[in-house]
N, C-alpha and C positions, 0 to 999 in steps of 0.2 A: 428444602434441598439447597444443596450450596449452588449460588453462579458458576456456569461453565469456564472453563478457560478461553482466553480468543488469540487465533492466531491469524493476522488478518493483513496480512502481504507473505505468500509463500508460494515457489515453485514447485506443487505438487508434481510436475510431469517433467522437472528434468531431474531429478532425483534417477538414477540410474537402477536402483529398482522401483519405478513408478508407482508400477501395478497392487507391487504389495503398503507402499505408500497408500494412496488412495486407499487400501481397503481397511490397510489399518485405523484412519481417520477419519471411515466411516460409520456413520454411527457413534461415538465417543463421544463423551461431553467435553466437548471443545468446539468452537465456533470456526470455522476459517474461509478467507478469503484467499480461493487458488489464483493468483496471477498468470496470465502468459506474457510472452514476449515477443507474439505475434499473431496476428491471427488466422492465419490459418493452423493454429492448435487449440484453437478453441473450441470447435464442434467438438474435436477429441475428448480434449478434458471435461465438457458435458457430459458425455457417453460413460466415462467412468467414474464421472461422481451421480450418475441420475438415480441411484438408489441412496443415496446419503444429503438429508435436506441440514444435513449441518456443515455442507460446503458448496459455497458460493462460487462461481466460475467469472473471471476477470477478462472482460475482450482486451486483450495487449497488441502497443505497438512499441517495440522500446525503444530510446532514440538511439541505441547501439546498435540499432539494423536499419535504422533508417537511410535509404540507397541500397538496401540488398535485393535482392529477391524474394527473401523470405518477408520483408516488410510489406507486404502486401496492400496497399490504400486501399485498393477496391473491395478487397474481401473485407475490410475493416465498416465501412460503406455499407456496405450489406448486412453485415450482422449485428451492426450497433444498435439498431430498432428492436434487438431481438434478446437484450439482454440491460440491466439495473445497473451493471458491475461493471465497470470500463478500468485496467490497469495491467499491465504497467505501461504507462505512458509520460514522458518528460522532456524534460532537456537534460544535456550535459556538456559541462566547459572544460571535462579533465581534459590533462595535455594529450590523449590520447584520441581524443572527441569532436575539438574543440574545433577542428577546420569544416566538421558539417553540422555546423551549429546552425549556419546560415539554414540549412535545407531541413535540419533538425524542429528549428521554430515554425518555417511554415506549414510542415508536416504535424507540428502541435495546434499551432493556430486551425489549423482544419479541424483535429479532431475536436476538439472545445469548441465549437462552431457545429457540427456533428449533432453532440453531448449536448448543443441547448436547444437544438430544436424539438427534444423529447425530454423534458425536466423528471428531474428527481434521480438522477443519476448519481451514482458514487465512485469518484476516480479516485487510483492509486496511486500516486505520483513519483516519479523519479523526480530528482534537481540535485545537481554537482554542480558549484560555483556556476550557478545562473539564476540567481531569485531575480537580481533586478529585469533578466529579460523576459522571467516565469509572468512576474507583477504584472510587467506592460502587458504581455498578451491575457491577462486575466482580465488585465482593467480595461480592452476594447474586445475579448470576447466569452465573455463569463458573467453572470452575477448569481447570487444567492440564489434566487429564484429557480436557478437551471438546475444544483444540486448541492453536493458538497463533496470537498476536495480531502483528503488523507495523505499527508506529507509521508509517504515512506523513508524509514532512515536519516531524519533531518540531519544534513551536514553545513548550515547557513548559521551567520551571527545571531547573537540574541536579540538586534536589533530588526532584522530578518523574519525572524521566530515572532516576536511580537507584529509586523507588518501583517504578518499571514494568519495570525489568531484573529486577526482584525478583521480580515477578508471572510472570517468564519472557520478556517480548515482545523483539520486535527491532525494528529502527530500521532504514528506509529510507532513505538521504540523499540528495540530489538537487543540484546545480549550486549554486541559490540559496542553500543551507546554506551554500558553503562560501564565500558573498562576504562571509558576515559573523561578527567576532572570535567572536561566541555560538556561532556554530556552529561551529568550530573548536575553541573548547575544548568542545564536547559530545560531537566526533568524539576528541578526547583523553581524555574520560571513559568514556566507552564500555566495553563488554565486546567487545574485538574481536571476539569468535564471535559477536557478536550485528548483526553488521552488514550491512545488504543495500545496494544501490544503485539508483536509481532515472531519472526523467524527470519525473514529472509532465505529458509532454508532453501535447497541445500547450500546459498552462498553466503548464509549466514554460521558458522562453524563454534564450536566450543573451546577452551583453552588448550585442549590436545588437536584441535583441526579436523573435528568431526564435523562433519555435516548434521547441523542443528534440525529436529521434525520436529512437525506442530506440540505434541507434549513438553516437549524442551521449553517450550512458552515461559511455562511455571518459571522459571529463572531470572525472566525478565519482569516479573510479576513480586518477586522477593526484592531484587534491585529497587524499582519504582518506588514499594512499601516502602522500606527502606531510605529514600535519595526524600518522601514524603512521609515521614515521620506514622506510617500509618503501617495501622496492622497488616500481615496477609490478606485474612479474611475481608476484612474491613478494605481493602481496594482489590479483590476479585469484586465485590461488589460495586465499586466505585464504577470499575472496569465494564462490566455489567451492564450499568445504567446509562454508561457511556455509548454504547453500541446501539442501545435500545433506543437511547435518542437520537442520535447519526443512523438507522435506517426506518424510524416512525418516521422523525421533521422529514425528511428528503422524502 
């Protein structure tokens, strides 16, 4: 049988038809890692993938709610002993972001402090124009041992990109990566075992500005071949092996 597809950063639950979401990508052969962006949606989106073991549910805190209400620390506290999957959580230095970065980091630095008191965890990471302040809090509270990290959407230099392959993480690519030359040659730089595939749906979108679902994966699966010289088939499988070893090692 052929390897599944994997889609493994997607917002299963803000998709504005959720429900028929989730049910559609249950059950499928397709892998996916559902993110939140808070957690207190995380029980929820448990509840409606609990019949479908081929989606994984992500405790999220994103740094785009960090100081809301809905960022919740303590619910986040509570449920992280209760789950493998920790994402989406980051930093961000867009200009739009970039004045609670301060509160942003220490709200990171806690969860990575969190995340290593219970190893083997697998986060999904935001980072917008902040690797060097990612690095410093990886490198006083993180090591290999705790887990392993999944750069979503990498938008940092190639010098960047190699920093973080170093630290062990892996890289999720997604559609949007591959409309632009940067992201091509980052998919050329790469450690192919380190590579996963993604959606970002629904805010990852297609050339008409559809909202991208886990199926849509396949596209970024053709790119990859593709930007890697290698067949379809021949990197679903790559793809594959990749997965299997980012959730055996961890």
């Amino acid at each position: 049988m052929p390897a599944p597809l994997i889609d493994y950063h997607c917002h299963l639950d803000l998709y504005r038809d959720y429900e028929s979401v989730f049910a559609a990508a249950g059950g499928r052969d397709i892998q996916i890692l559902g993110v939140t962006t808070t957690p207190l949606a995380w029980r929820q989106n448990c509840k409606l993938a609990a019949d479908s073991p081929n989606i994984r549910i992500a405790l999220g805190l994103h740094p785009h709610l960090v100081g809301t209400a809905s960022a919740d620390l303590a619910a986040f506290e509570r449920f992280v002993w209760d789950t493998r999957f920790v994402g989406e959580v980051g930093l961000d230095a867009g200009p739009k972001w970039y004045k609670s970065l301060g509160l942003q980091s220490e709200t990171f630095a806690h969860v990575l402090q969190l995340c290593a008191r219970k190893p083997h965890k697998i986060l999904s990471l935001h980072c917008v124009r902040a690797y060097r302040q990612l690095f410093l809090l990886l490198d006083k509270h993180w090591s290999r041992d705790a887990g392993t990290l999944v750069l979503h959407w990498f938008s940092g230099s190639l010098a960047e990109a190699k920093q973080a392959a170093e630290r062990g993480c892996f890289f999720s690519i997604n559609p949007a990566m591959l409309r632009r030359p940067e992201g091509i040659r980052l998919i050329k730089t790469l450690p192919i075992e380190r590579i996963l595939t993604e959606t970002d749906g629904p805010f990852g979108t297609d050339l008409n500005g559809n909202a991208l679902r886990p199926a849509d994966v396949q596209q970024t699966v053709e790119g990859i071949a593709s930007a890697t010289e290698n067949s379809f088939t021949d990197m679903i499988s790559i793809l594959w092996t990749n997965l299997q070893t980012l959730e055996r090692w961890t």
